[in-house]
C-alpha positions in Angstrom: 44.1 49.6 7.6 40.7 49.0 6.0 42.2 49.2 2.7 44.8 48.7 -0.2 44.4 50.1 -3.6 46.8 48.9 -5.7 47.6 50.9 -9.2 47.9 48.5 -12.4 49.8 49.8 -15.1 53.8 49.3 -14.2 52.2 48.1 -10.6 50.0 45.0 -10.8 51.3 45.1 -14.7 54.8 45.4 -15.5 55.5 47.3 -18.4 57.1 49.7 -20.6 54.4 52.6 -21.0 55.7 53.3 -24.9 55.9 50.2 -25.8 52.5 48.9 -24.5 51.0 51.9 -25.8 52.2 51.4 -29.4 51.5 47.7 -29.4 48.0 48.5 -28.2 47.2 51.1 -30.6 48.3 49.0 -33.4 46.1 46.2 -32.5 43.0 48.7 -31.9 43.6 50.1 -35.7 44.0 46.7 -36.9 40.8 45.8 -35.9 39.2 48.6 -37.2 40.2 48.8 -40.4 39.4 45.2 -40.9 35.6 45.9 -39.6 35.8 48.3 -42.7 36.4 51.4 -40.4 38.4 54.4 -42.4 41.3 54.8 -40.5 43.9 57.2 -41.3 46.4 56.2 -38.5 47.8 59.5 -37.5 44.8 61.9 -37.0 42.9 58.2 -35.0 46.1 58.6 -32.6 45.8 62.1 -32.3 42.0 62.0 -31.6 42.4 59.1 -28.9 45.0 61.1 -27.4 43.0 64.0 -26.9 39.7 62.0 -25.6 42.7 60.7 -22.7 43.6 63.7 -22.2 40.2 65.1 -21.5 39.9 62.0 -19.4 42.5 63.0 -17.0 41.4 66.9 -17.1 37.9 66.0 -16.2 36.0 68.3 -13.7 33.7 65.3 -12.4 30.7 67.5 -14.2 30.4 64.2 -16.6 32.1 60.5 -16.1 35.5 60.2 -18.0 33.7 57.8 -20.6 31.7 60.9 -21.9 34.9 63.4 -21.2 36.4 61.0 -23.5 33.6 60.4 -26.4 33.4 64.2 -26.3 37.1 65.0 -27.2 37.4 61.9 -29.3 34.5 62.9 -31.4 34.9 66.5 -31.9 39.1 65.3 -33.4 37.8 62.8 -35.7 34.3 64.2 -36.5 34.5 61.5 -39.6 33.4 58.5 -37.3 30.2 58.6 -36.1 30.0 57.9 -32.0 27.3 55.0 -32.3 28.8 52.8 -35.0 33.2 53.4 -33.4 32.3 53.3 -29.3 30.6 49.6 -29.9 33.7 48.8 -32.3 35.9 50.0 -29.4 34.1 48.4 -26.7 34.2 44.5 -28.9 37.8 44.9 -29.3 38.3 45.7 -25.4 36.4 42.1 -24.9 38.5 40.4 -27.8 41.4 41.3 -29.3 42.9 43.5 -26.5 43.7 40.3 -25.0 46.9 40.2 -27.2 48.4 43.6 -25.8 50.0 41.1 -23.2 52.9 40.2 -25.2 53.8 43.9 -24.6 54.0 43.9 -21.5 56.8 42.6 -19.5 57.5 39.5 -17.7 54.6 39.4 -14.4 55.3 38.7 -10.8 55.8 36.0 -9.5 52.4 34.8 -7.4 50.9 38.0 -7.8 47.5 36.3 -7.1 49.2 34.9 -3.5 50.3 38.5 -2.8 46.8 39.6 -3.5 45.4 36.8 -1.8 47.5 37.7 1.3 46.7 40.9 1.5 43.3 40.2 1.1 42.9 38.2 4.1 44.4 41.4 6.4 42.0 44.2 5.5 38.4 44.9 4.1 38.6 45.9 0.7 40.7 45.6 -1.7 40.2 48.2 -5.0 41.7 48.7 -7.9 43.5 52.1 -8.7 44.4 51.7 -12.4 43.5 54.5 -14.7 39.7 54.4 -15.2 40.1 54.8 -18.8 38.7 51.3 -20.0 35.3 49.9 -20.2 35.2 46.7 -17.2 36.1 44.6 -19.9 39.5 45.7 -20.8 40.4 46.2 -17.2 39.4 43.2 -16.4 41.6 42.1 -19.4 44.6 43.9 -18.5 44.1 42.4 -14.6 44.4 38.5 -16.6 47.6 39.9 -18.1 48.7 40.2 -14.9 48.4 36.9 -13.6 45.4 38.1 -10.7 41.4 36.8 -11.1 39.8 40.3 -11.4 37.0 38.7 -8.6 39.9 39.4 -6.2 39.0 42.7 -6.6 36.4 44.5 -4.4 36.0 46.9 -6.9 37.7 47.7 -10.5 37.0 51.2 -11.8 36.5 51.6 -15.4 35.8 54.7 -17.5 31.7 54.5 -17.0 32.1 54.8 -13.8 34.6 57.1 -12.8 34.3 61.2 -12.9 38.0 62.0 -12.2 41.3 60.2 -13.5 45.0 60.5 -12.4 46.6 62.2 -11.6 43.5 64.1 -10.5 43.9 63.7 -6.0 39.4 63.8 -6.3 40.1 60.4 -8.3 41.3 58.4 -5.7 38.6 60.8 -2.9 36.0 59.0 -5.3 37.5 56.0 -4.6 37.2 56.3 -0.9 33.7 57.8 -1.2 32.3 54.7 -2.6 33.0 52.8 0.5 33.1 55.6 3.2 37.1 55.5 3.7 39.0 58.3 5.2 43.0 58.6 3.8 44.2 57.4 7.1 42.6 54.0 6.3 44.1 52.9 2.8 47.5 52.2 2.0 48.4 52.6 -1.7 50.9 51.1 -3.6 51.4 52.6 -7.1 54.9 52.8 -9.6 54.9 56.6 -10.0 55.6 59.8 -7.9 53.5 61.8 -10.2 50.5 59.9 -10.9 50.1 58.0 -7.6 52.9 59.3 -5.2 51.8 62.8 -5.4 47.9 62.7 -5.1 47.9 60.0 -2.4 50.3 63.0 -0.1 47.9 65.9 -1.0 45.1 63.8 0.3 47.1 61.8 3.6 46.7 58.6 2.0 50.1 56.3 3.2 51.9 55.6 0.0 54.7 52.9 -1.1 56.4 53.1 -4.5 56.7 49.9 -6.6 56.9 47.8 -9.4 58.6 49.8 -12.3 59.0 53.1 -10.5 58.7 56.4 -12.2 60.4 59.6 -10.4 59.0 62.8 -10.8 61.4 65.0 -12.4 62.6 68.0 -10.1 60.3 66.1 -7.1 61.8 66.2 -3.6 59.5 63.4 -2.7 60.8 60.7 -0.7 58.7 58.0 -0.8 59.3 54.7 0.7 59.5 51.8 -1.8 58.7 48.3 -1.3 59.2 44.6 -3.2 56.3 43.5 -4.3 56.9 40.2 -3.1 57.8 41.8 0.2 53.9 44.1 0.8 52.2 40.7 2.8 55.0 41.7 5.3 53.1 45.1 6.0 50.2 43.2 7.4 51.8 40.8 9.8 
């Protein structure tokens, strides 16, 4: 193997989707509102919704940062895209920090694991969701417990044309470092999102962390500890 990418969200990151996703949300409007922003909670949640949304429909014809600025601006055309996208961005470097206490509890010597790993193959990438600026992944790799310098590279939403559960994100992935799907091993906590894109493409695939099964799938991943992935690479 030349490579590991390793998901984030319910991976790397423990967690309760909803419940991180409300926390966050609340935070983001918080800040907002008190940077004199007018906010009217359920059409901001709506609008955010649909820029992810575009996000994860992209075609690759423009990175996922402009998918989502597009879709965000045309369902809350009230805001205007260079006074909220700076707002956004200073709260993914500041108060974002603080969606940790939604998450659940992280595991134990994550950064030991990482480090482990590490030492057995070439690279070693991040596969989260590219729907951040590289500060708030970056962020949401602290949360975790792991220095985001382990990392030979951490996608975020500027850089990234495709997003899960999109198979042509994790082929941009391997393009940036001229890897072939029999070279990686991915870990990731979902069938759908991870499990089902890395088989379409021949990527070697282990389910972990708080694992997600795709409803009606006859996958049958293997599954893994995440204490137990150094063991892979003896």
């Amino acid at each position: 193997m030349k490579a590991v990418f390793f998901d984030l969200d319910g991976t790397l990151l423990p967690m309760d989707e909803k419940k991180f996703v409300n926390g966050y949300f609340g935070l983001l409007i918080k800040r907002l509102i008190s940077k004199g922003f007018p906010i009217e909670k359920e059409s901001f949640v709506k609008a955010i919704w649909y820029g992810t949304d575009a996000m994860r429909k992209n075609d690759g014809s423009k990175t996922c940062a402009q998918a989502y600025w597009d879709a965000f601006m045309l369902a809350y055309p009230t805001l205007k895209k260079e006074e909220i996208k700076p707002a956004f961005e200073e709260f993914y470097a500041t108060d974002f920090k603080y969606s940790g206490q939604f998450c659940e509890e992280p595991h134990k010597n994550l950064q030991g694991i990482i480090d482990a790993v590490k030492e057995k193959v070439d690279y070693i990438i991040l596969a989260g969701n590219p729907m951040f600026p590289t500060c708030g992944m970056n962020t949401r790799l602290e949360i975790a417990g792991v220095k985001p310098e382990s990392f030979d590279f951490i996608p975020d939403y500027e850089d990234m044309h495709y997003a899960k559960p999109n198979k042509l994100y994790l082929q941009e992935l391997m393009d940036k470092f001229d890897l072939k799907p029999e070279d990686v091993i991915y870990f990731g906590n979902s069938e759908k999102e991870d499990g089902r894109p890395a088989k379409e493409l021949g990527i070697k695939f282990y389910l972990t962390g708080n694992i997600v099964k795709e409803e009606g799938s006859d996958n049958s991943f293997p599954s893994i500890d995440f204490k137990d992935i150094p063991t892979l690479f003896n």
